[in-house]
DSSP file (Angstrom, degrees, kcal/mol; ACC not computed):
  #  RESIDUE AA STRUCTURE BP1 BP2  ACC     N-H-->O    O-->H-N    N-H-->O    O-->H-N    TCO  KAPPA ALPHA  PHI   PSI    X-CA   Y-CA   Z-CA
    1    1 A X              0   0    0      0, 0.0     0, 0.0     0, 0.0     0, 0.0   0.000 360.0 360.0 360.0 167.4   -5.3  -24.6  -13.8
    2    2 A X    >   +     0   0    0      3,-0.0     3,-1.2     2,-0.0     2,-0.9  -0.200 360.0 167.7-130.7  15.7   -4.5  -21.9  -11.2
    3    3 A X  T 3   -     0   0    0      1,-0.2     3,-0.1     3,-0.0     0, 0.0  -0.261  69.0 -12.6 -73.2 112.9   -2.7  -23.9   -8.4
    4    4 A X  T 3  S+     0   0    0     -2,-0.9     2,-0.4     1,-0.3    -1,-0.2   0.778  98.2 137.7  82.1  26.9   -1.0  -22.2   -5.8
    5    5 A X    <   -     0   0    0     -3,-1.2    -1,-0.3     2,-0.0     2,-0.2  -0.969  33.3-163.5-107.8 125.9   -1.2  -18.7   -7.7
    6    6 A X        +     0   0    0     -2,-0.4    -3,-0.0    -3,-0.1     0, 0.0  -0.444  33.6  24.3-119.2-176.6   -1.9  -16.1   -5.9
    7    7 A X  S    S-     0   0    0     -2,-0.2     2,-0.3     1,-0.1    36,-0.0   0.136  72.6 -76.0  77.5 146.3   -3.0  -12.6   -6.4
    8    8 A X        -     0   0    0     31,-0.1    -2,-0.1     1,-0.1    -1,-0.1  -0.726   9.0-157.6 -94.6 150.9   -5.0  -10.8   -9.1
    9    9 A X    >   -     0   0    0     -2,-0.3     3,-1.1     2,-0.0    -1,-0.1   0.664  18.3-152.4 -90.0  -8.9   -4.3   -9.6  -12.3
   10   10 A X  T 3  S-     0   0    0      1,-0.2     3,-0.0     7,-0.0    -2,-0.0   0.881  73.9 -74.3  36.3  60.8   -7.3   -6.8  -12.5
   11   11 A X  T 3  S+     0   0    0      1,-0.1     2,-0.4     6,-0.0    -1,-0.2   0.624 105.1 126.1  36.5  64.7   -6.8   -7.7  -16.3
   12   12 A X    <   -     0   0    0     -3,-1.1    -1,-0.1     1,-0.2     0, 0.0  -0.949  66.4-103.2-147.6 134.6   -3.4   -5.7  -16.6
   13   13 A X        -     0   0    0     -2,-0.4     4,-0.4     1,-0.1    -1,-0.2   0.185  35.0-105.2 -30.1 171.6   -0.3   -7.0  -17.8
   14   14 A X  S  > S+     0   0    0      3,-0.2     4,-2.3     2,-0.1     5,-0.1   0.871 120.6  48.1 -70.6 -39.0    2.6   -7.9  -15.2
   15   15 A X  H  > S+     0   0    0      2,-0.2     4,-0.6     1,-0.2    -1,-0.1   0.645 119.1  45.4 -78.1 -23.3    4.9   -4.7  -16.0
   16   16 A X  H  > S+     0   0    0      2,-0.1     4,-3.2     3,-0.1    -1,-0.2   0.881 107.6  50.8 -82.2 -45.7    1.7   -2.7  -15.7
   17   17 A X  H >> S+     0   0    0     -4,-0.4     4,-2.2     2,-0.2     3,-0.9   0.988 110.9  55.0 -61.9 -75.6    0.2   -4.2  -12.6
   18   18 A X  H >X S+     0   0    0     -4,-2.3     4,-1.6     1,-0.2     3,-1.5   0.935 108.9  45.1  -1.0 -91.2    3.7   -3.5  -10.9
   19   19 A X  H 3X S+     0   0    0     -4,-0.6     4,-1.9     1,-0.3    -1,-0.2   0.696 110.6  52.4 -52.0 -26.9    3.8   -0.1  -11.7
   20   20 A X  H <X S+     0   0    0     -4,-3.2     4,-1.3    -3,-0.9    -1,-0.3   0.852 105.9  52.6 -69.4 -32.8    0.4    0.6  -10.7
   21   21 A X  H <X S+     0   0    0     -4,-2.2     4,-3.3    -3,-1.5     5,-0.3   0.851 106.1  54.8 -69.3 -18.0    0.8   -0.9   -7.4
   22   22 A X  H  X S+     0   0    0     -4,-1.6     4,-3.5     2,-0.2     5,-0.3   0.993 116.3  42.6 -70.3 -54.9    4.2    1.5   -6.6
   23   23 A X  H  < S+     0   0    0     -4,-1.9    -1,-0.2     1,-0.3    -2,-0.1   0.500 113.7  47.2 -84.1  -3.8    2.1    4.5   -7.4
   24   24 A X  H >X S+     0   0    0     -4,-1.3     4,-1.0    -3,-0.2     3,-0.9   0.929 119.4  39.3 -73.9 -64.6   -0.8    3.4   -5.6
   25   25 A X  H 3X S+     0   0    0     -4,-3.3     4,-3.4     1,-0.3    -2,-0.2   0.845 114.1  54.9 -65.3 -30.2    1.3    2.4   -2.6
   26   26 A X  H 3X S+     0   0    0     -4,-3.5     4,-1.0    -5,-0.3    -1,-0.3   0.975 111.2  44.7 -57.7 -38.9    3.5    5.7   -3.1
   27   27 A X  H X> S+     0   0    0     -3,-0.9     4,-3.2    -5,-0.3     3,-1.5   0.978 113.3  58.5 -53.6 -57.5   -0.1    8.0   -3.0
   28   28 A X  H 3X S+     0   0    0     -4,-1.0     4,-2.2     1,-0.3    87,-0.2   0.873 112.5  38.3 -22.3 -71.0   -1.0    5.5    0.3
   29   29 A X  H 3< S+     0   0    0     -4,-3.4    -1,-0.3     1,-0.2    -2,-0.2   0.612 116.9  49.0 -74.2 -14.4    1.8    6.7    1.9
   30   30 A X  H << S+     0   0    0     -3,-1.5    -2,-0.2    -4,-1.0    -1,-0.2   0.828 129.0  18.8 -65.7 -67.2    1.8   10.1    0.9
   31   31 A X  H  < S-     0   0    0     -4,-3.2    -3,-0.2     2,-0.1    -2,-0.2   0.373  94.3-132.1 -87.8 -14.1   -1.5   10.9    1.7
   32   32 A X  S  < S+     0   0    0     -4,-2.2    -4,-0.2    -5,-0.2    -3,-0.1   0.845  83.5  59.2  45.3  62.6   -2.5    7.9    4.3
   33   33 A X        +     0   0    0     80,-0.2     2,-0.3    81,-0.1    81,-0.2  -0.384  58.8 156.7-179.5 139.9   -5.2    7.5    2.6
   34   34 A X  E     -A  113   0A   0     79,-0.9     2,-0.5    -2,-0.1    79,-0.5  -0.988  26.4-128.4-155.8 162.6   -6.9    6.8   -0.6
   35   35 A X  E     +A  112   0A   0     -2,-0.3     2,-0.3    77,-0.2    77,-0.2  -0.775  44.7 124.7-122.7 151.1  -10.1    5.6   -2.7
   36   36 A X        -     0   0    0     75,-4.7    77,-0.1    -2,-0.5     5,-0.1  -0.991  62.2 -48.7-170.2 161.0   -9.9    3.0   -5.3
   37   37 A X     >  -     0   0    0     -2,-0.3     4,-3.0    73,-0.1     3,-0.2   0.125  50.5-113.5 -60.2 151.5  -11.7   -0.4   -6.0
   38   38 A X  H >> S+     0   0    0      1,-0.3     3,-3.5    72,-0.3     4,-1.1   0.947 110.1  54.3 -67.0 -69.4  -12.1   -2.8   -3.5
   39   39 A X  H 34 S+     0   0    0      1,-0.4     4,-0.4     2,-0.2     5,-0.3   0.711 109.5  43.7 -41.5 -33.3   -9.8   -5.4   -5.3
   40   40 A X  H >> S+     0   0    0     -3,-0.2     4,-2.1     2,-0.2     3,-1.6   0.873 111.6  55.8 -94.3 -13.5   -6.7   -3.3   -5.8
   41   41 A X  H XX S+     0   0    0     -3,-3.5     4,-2.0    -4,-3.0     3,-0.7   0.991 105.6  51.6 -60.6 -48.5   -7.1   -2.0   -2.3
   42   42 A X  H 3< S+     0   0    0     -4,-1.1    -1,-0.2     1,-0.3     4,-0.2   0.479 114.8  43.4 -30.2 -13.9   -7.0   -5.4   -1.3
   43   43 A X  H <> S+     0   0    0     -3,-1.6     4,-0.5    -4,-0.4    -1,-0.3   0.450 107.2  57.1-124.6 -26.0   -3.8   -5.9   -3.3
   44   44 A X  H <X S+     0   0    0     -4,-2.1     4,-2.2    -3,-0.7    -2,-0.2   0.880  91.1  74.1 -87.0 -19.2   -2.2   -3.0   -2.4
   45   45 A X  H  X S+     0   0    0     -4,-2.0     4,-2.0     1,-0.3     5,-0.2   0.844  98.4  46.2 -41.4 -54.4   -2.3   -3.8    1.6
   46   46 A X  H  > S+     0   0    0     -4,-0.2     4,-2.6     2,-0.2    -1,-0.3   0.948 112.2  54.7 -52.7 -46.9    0.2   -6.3    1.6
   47   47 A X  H  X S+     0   0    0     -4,-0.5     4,-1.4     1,-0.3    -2,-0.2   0.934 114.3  38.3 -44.8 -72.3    2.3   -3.9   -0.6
   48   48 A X  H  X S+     0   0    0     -4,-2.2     4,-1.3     1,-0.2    -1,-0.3   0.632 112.4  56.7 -74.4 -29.1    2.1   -1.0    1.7
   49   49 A X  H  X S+     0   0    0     -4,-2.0     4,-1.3     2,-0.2     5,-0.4   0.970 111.8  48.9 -61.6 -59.6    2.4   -3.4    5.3
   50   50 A X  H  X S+     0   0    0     -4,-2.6     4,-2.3     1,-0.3     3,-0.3   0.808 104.8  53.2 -45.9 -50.5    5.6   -4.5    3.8
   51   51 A X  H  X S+     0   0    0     -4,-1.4     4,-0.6     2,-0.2    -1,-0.3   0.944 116.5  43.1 -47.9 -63.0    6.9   -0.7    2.9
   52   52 A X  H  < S+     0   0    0     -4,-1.3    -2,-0.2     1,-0.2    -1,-0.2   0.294 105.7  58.3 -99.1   8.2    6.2    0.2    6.9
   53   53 A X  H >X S+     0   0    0     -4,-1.3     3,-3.5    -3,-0.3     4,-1.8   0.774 110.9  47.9 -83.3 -49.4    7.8   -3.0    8.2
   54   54 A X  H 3X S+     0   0    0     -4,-2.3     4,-1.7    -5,-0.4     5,-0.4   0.848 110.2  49.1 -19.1 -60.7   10.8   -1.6    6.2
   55   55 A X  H 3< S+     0   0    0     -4,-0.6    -1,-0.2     2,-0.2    -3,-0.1   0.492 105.7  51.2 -69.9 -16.2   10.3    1.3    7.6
   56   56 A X  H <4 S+     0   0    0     -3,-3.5    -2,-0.2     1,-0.1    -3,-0.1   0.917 110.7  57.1 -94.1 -72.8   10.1    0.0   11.6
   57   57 A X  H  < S-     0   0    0     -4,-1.8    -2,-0.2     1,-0.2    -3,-0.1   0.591  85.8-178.2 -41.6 -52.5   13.6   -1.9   10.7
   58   58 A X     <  +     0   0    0     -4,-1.7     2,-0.2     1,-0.3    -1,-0.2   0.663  20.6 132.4  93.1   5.4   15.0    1.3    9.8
   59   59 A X  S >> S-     0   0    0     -5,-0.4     4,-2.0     1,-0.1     3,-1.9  -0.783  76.2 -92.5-112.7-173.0   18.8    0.5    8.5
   60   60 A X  H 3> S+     0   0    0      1,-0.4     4,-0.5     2,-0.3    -1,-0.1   0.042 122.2  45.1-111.1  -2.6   20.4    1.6    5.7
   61   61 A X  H 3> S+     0   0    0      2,-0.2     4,-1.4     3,-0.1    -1,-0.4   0.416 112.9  53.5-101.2  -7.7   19.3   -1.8    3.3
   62   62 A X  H <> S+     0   0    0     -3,-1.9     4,-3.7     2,-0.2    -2,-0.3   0.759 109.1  46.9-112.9 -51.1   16.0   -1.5    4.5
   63   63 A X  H  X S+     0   0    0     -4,-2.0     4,-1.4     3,-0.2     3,-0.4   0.928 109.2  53.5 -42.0 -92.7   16.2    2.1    3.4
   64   64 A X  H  < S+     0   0    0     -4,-0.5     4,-0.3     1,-0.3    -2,-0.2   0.661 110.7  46.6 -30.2 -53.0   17.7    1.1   -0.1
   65   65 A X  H >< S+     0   0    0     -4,-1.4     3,-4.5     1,-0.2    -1,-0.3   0.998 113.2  51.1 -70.2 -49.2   14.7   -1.5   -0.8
   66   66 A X  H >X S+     0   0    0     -4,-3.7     3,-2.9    -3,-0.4     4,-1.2   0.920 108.9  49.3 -39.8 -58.4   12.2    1.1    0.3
   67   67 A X  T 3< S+     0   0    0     -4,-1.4    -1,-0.3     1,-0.3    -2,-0.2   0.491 106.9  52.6 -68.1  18.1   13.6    3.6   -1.9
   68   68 A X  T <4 S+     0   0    0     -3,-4.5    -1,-0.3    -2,-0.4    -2,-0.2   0.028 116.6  48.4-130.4  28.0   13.7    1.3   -5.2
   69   69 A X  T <4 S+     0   0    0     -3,-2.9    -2,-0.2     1,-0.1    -3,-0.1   0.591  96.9  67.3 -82.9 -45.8   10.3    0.8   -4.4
   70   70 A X     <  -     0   0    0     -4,-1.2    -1,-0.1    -5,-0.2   -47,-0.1  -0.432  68.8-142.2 -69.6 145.2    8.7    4.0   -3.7
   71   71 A X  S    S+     0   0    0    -49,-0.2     2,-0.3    -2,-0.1    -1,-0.1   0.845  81.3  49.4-102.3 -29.6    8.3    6.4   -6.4
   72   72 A X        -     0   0    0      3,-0.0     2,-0.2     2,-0.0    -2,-0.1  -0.690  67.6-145.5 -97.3 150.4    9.0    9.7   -4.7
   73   73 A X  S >  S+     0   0    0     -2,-0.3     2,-2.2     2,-0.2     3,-1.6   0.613 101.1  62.5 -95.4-110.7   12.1   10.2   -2.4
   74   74 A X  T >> S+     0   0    0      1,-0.4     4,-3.0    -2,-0.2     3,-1.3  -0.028  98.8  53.3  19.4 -56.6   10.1   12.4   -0.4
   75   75 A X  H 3> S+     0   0    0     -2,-2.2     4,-0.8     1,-0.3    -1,-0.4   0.523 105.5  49.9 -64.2 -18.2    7.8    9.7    0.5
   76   76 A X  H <4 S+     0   0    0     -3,-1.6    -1,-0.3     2,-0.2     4,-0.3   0.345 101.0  62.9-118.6  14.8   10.4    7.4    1.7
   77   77 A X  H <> S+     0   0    0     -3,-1.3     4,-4.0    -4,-0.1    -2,-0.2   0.468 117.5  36.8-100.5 -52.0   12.0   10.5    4.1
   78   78 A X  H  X>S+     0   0    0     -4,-3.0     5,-1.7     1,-0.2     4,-0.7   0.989 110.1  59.4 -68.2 -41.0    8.0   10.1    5.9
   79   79 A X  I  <>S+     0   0    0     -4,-0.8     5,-5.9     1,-0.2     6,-0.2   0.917 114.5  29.3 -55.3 -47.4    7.9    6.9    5.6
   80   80 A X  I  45S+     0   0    0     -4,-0.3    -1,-0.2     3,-0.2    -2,-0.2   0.700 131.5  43.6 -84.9 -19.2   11.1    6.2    7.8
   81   81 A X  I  <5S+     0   0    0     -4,-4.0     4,-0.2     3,-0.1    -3,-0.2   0.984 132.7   2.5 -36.3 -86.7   10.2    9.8   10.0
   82   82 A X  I  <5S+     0   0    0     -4,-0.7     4,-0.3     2,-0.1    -3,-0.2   0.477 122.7  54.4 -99.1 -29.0    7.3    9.8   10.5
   83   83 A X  I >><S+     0   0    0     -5,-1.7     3,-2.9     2,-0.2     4,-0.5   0.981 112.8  49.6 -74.0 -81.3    4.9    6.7    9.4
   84   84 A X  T 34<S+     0   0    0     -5,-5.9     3,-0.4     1,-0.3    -2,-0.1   0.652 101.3  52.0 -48.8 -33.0    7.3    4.2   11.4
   85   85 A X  T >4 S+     0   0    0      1,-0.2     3,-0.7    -6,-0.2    -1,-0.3   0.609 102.6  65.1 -71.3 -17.7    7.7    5.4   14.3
   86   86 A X  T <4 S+     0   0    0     -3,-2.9     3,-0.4    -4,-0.3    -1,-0.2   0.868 107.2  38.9 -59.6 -47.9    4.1    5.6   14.6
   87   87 A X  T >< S+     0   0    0     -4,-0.5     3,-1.4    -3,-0.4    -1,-0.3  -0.098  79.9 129.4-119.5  16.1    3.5    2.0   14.5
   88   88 A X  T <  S+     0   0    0     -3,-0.7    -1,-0.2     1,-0.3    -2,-0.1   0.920  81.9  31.8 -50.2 -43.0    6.6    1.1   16.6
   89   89 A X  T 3  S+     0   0    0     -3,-0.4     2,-0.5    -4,-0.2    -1,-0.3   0.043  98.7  97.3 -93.1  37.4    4.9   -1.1   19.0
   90   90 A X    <   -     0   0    0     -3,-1.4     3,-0.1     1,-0.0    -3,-0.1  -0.972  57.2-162.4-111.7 117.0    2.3   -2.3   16.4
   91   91 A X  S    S-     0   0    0     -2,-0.5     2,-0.1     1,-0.4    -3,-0.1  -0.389  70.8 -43.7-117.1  54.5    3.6   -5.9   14.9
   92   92 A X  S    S+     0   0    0     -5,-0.1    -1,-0.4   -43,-0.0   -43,-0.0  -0.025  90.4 106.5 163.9-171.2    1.2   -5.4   12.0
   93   93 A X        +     0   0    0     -3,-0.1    23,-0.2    -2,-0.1    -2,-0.1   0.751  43.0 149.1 107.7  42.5   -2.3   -4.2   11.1
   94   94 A X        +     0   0    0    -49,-0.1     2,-0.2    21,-0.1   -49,-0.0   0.707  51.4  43.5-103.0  -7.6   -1.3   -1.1    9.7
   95   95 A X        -     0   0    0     20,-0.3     2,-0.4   -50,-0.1    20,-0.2  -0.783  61.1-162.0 -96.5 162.0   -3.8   -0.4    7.1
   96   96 A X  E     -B  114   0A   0     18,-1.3    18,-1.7    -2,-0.2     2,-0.6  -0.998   8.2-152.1-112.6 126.9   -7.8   -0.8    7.2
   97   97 A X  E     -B  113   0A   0     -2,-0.4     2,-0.4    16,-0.2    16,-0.2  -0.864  12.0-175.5-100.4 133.6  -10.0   -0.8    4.2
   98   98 A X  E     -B  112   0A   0     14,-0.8    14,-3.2    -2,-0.6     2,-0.1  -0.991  21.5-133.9-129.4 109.5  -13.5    0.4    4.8
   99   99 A X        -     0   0    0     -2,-0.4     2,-0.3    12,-0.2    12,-0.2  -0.268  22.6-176.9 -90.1 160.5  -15.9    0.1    1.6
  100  100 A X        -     0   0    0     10,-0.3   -62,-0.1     1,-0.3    -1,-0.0  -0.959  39.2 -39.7-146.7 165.2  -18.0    2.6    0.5
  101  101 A X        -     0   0    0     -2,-0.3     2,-0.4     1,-0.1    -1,-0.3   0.502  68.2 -99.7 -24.9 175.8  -20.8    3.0   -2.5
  102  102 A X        -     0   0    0      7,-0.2     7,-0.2     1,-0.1    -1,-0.1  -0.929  42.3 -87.2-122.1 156.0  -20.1    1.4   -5.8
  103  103 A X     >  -     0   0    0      5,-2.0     4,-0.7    -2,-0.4    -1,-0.1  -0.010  29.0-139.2 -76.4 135.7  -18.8    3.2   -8.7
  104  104 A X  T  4 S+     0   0    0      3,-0.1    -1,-0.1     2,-0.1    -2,-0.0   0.999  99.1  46.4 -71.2 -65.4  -21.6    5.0  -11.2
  105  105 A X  T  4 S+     0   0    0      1,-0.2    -1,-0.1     2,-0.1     0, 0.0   0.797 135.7  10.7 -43.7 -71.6  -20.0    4.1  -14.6
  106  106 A X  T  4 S-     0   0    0      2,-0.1    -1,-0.2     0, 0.0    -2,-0.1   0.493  88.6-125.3 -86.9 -29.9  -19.4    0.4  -13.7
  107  107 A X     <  +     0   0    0     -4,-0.7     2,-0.4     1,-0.3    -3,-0.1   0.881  53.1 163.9  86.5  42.9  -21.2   -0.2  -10.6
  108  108 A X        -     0   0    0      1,-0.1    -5,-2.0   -70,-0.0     2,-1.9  -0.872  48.5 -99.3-104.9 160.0  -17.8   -1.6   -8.9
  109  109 A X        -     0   0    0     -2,-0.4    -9,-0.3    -7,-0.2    -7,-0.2  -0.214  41.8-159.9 -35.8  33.5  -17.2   -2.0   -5.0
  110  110 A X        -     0   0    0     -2,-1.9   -10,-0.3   -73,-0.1   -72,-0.3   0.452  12.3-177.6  10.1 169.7  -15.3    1.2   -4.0
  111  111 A X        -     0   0    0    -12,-0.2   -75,-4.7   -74,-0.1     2,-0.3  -0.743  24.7-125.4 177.1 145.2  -13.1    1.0   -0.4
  112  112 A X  E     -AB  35  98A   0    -14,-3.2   -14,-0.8    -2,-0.2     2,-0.5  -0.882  19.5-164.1 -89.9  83.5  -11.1    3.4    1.5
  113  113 A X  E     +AB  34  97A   0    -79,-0.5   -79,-0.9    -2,-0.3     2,-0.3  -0.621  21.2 159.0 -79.8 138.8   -7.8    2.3    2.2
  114  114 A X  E     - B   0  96A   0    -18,-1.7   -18,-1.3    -2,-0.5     2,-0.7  -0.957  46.3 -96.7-149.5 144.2   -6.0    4.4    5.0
  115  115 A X        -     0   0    0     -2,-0.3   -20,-0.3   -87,-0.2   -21,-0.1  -0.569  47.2-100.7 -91.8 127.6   -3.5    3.9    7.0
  116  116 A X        -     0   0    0     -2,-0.7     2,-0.7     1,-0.2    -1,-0.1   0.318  36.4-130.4 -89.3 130.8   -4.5    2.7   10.6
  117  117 A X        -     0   0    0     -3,-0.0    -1,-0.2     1,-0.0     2,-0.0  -0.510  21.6-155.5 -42.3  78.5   -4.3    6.1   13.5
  118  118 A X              0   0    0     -2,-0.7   -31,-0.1     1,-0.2    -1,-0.0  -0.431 360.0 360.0 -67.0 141.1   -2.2    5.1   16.7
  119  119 A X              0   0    0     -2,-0.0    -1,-0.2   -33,-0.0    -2,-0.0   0.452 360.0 360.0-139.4 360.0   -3.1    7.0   19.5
């Protein structure tokens, strides 16, 4: 039984599943945008809110976790620039995922997640 487990495994080990979500979330932040199957956007969202709450807190442990999360130090210099300060008065919502056609090979649900434009 499955009680009170959450999350999906997209039929990847744990140590795999990990690592794909840092490099997902690292691209997300990199690029604010990205496309990939509905389910791991869905799983990376939390991931990536979490990174740019980090990022709004903005001291020097808050730094540290980002950076032993994020795979590029580059990416965690925007994050705390440029990314946070964006979303300062924003107390979450900071990505959207927006689906799009489904995948030729496999025929799965596609999605854009990107992260959300203050203006």
């Amino acid at each position: 039984m499955r009680h009170n487990k959450s999350g999906r495994r997209l039929g990847r080990t744990t140590s795999h599943r990990i690592a794909m979500f840092r490099n997902m979330v690292t691209s997300l932040l990199n690029h604010e945008r990205i496309i990939t199957t509905d389910s791991k956007a869905k799983e990376i969202r939390s991931v990536a809110e979490k990174m740019i709450t980090l990022g709004k807190r903005g001291d020097l442990h808050a730094h540290r976790q980002a950076a032993a999360y994020i795979r590029e130090k580059s990416v965690v210099t925007k994050l705390f620039t440029t990314i946070a300060p964006r979303y300062k008065e924003r107390s979450g919502g900071y990505t959207r995922i927006i689906k799009i056609s489904q995948r030729l090979g496999d025929s799965a649900q596609m999605s854009v997640i990107e992260l959300v434009e203050e203006s």
